[in-house]
C-alpha positions as CSV (number, residue, x, y, z in Angstrom):
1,X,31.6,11.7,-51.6
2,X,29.9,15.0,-51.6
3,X,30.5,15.6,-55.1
4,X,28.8,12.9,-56.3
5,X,25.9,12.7,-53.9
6,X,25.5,16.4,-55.0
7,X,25.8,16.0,-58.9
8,X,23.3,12.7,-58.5
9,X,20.8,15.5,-56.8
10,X,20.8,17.8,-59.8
11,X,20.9,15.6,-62.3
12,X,17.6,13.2,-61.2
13,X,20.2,9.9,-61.2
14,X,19.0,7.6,-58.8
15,X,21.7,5.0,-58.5
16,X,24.7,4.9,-57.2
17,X,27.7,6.5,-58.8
18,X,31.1,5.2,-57.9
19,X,34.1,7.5,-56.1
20,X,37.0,5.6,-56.3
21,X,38.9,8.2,-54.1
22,X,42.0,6.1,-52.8
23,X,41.8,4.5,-56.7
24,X,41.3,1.0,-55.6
25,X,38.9,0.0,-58.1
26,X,40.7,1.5,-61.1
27,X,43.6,-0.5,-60.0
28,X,41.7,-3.7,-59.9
29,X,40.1,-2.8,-63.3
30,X,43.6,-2.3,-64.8
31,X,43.2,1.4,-66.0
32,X,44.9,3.1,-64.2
33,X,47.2,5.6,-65.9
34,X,50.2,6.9,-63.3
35,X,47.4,8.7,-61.2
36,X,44.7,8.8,-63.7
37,X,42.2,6.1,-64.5
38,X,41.5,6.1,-68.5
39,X,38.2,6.3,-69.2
40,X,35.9,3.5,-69.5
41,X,32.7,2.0,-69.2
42,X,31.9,-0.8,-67.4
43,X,28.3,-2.1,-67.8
44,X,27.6,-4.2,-65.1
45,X,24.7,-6.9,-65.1
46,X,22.1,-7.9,-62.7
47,X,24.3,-10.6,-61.4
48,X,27.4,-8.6,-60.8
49,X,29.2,-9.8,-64.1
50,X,31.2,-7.3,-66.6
51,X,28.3,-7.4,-69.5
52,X,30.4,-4.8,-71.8
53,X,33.1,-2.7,-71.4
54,X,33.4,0.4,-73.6
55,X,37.6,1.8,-73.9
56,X,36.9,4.1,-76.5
57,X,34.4,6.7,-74.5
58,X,33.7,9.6,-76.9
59,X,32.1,12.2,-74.3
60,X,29.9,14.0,-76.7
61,X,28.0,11.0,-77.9
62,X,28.6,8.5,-75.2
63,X,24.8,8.6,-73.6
64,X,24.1,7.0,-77.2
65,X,27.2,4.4,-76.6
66,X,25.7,3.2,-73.3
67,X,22.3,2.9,-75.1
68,X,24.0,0.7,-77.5
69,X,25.9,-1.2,-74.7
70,X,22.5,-1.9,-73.2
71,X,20.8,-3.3,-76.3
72,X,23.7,-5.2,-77.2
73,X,23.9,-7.1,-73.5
74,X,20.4,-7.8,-73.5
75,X,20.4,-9.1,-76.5
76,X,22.7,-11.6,-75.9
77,X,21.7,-12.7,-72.4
């Protein structure tokens, strides 16, 4: 979607971000809340497996988190 494409632009992010408009994919992920998905991270490896998954997102210091989630997989692959 636009909104996406557009924030992607601004924010020098060269892969893909996901928009799960019809909510398909927070449905198959099981975090779907009525007609909210919760927020988590799925950090998805090279071969298309769930590496880590992060529940407990804390916005303000979550660019650290992912860092962490990174190290961690890498680690252990």
């Amino acid at each position: 979607v636009n909104s996406k494409k557009k924030f992607c632009e601004q924010e020098g992010i060269k892969h893909p971000l996901l928009a799960d408009v019809n909510k398909s994919v927070a449905r198959s992920y099981g975090v779907l809340n009525g007609d909210v998905a919760n927020r988590v991270t799925y950090l998805v490896a090279p071969g298309g497996n769930v590496a880590a998954v992060e529940k407990n997102v804390d916005v303000g210091n979550h660019g650290t988190q992912v860092l962490q989630m990174i190290d961690a997989a890498q680690k252990n692959a």
